[in-house]
C-alpha positions in Angstrom: 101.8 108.9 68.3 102.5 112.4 69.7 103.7 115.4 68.5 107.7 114.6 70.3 110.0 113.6 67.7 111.4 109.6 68.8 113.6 109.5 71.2 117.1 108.2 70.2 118.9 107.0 73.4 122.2 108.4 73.8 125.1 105.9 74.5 125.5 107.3 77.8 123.0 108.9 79.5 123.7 112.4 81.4 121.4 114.5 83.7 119.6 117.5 82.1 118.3 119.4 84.8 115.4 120.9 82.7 113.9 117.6 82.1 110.4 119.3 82.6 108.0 117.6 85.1 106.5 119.0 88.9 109.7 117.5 90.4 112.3 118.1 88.1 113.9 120.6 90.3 114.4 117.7 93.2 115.2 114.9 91.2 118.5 113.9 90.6 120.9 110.7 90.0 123.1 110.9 92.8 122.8 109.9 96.9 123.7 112.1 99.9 123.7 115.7 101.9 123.1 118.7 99.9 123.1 120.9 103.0 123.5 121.2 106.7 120.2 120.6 108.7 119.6 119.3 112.1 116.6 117.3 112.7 114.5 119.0 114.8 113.5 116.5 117.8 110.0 116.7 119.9 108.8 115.7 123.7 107.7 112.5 122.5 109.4 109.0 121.9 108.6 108.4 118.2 109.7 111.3 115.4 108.8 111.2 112.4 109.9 113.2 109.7 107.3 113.6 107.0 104.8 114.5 104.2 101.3 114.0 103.7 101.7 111.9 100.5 100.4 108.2 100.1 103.5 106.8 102.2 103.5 109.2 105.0 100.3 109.0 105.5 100.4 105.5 106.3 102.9 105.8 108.9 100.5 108.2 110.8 97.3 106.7 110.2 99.3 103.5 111.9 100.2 105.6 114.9 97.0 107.3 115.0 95.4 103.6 115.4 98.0 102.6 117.7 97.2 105.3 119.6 93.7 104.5 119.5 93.9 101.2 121.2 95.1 102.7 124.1 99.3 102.6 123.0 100.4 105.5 124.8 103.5 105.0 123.9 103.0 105.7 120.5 102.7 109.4 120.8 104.5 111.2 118.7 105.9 114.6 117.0 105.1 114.6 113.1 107.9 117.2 111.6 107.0 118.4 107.9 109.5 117.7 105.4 108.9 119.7 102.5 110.3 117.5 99.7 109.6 120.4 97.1 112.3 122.9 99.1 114.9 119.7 99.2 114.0 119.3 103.1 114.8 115.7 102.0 118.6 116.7 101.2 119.5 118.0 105.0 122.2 116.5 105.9 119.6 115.2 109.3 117.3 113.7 107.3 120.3 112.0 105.4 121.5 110.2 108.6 117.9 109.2 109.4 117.2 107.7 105.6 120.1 107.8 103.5 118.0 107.2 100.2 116.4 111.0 101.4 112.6 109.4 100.7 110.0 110.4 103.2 108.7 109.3 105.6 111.8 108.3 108.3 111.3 107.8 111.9 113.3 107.9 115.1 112.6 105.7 117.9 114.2 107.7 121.2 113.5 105.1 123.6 116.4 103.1 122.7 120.2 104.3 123.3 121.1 105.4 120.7 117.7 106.0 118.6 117.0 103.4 116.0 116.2 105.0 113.4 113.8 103.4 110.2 113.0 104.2 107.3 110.7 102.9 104.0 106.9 103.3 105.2 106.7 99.7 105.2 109.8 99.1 107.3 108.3 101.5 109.4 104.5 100.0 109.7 106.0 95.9 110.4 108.6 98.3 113.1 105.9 99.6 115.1 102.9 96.6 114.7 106.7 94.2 116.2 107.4 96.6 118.9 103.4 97.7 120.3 102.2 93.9 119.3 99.1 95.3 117.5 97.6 95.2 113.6 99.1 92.0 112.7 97.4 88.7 112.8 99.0 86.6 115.8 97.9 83.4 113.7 101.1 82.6 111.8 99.2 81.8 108.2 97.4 85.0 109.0 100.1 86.6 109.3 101.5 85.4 106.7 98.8 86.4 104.3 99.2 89.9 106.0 102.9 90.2 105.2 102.4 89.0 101.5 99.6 92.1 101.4 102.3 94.4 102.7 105.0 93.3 100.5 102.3 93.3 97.2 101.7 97.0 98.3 105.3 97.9 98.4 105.9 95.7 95.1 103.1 97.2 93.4 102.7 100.6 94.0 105.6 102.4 91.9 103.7 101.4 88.8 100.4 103.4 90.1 102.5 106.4 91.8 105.8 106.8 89.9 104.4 105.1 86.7 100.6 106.0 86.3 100.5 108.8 88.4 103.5 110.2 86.7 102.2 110.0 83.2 99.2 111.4 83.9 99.3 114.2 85.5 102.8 114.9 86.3 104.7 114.5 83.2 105.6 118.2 81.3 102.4 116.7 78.4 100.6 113.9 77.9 102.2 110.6 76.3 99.7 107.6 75.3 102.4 105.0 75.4 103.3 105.7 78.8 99.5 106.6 79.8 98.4 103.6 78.3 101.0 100.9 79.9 100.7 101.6 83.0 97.0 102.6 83.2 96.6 98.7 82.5 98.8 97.8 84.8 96.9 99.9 87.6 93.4 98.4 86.4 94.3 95.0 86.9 96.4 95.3 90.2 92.9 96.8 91.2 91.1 93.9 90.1 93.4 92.1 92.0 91.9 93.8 95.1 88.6 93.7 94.1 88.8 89.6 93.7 90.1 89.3 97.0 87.7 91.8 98.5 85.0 90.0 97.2 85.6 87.5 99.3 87.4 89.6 102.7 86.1 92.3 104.8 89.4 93.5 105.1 92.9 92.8 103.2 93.1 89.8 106.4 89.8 88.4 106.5 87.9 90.3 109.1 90.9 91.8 111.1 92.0 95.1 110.2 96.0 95.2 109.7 98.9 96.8 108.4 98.2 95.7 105.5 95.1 97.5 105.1 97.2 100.3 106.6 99.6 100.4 103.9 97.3 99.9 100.6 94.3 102.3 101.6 96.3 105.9 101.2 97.1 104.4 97.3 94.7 102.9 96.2 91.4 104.2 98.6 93.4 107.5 97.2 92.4 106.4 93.5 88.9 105.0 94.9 88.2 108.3 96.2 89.6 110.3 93.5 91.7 111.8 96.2 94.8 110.8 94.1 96.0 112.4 90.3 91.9 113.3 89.8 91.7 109.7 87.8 88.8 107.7 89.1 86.9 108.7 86.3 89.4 107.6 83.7 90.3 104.7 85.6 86.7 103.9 86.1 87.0 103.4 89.4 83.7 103.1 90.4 83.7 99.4 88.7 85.2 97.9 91.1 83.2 97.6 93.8 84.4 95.9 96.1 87.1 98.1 96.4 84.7 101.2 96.7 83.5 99.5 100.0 86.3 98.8 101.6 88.2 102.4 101.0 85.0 103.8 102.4 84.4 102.1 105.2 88.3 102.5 106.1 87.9 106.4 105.2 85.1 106.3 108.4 87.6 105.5 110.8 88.5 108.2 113.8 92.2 107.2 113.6 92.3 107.2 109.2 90.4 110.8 109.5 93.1 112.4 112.0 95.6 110.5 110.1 95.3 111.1 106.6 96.1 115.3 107.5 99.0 114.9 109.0 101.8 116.8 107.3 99.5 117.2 105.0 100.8 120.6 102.5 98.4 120.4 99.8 95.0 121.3 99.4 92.1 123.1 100.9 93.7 124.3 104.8 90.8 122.9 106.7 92.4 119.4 105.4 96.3 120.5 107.0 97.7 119.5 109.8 101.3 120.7 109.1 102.7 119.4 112.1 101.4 117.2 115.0 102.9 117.6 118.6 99.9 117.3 120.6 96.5 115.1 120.3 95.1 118.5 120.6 96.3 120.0 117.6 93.5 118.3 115.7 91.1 120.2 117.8 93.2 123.7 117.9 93.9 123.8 114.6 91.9 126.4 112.8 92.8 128.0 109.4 93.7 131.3 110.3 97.1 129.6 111.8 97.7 127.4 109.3 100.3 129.1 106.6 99.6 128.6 102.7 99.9 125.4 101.3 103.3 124.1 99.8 103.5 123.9 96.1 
């Protein structure tokens, strides 16, 4: 027990805007445009409209690799939407993904853009339309999809449920703490089983799938995410360790994982990508102060 008196449900719930919480100012229960904001739109065919969080980054790791492999077609402009100024709420980003969640992307070479949103939408998008990072054998593939659809599946209980409780929330509540911390340790068992016997999420190959689990739960590996490895005792699990280092190593998941990045030290930030030669431009003096 804590110090909070229960907590009687009302009949009907209403929204109190002082809720407490980092993102208590953005939250809300309703859909739609809070303001009038064009998207901005780049020289390349692929925009994307993000933040450096666990499900942006994998849409720019994925292009980074993409681009990688010789894709040239996947170059792209990375725009920074700054979820905690209500970026999200433009009445641009709306059109692009009406459930105003980062990351969305525009594909320009089609008449008119397709637009796509949800990281994972966005991942199974591009591996369909560049024919890369997912297996061509249909039970591999198969066993890739499943991956991708665990990560989507399971992730709200690490992010919006653990991640939340611990080191979000306005104090610290065991219940909460406790559920879902129990619930993270065993999905990550789950990985660590099936990394005991797999180089990668697919057997050997390396896939969206891999793509899409790394920036959550390599985040928690590498204590990169909520400052919980410790706690979690991450370093149990082995397996997992490997595999989020090894993936950690690669040229595309290091120029990746700064993209839109808005958040900690500024040699990490990448702001916004236009160029493959803003990786080796950027210095700190002209990056601007990190979002908070």
């Amino acid at each position: 027990m804590n110090d909070q008196s229960e907590y009687v449900p009302p009949k009907i719930w209403t929204w109190d805007k002082e809720n407490g919480g980092e993102f208590a100012s953005i939250n809300r229960p309703t859909a739609g445009a809070q303001s009038e904001k064009e998207l901005q739109v780049g020289k390349h065919p692929l925009q994307l409209y993000s933040l450096g969080t666990p499900n942006g980054v994998k849409v720019t790791i994925m292009l980074e690799e993409l681009l990688e492999l010789g894709h040239d077609g996947a170059e792209y402009d990375a725009w920074l939407v700054n979820i905690g100024e209500g970026d999200q709420f433009g009445s641009g980003f709306v059109s692009a993904n009406p459930n105003s969640k980062i990351p969305a992307m525009m594909d320009h070479t089609t008449t008119p853009p397709t637009r796509i949103f949800e990281s994972g939408a966005i991942l199974l998008y591009l591996a369909e339309k560049f024919g890369a990072m997912t297996p061509s054998d249909p039970a591999r593939r198969a066993e890739c999809l499943s991956w991708l659809m665990w990560q989507m599946g399971s992730a709200p209980f690490l992010g919006g449920g653990f991640g939340h409780f611990y080191n979000y929330a306005p104090y610290k509540m065991e219940y909460p703490i406790n559920r879902y911390a129990m619930e993270v340790k065993r999905q990550l068992d789950v990985l660590d089983q099936h990394l005991a016997e797999n180089n990668n999420m697919c057997g050997d190959e390396y896939t969206i799938a891999d793509i899409a689990i790394w920036p959550w739960y390599g985040g928690v590996i590498l204590n990169d995410s909520y400052g919980a490895a410790e706690f979690l005792d991450a370093a149990s699990y082995e397996n997992v360790v490997r595999w989020a280092h090894e993936i950690a190593e690669r040229p595309a998941v290091r120029r990746g994982r700064i993209v839109n990045k808005a958040r900690g030290p500024l040699e990490e930030q990448l702001r916004e990508r236009h160029d493959a030669s803003d990786f080796e431009n950027r210095t700190q003096d002209k990056l601007e102060p990190a979002a908070e």
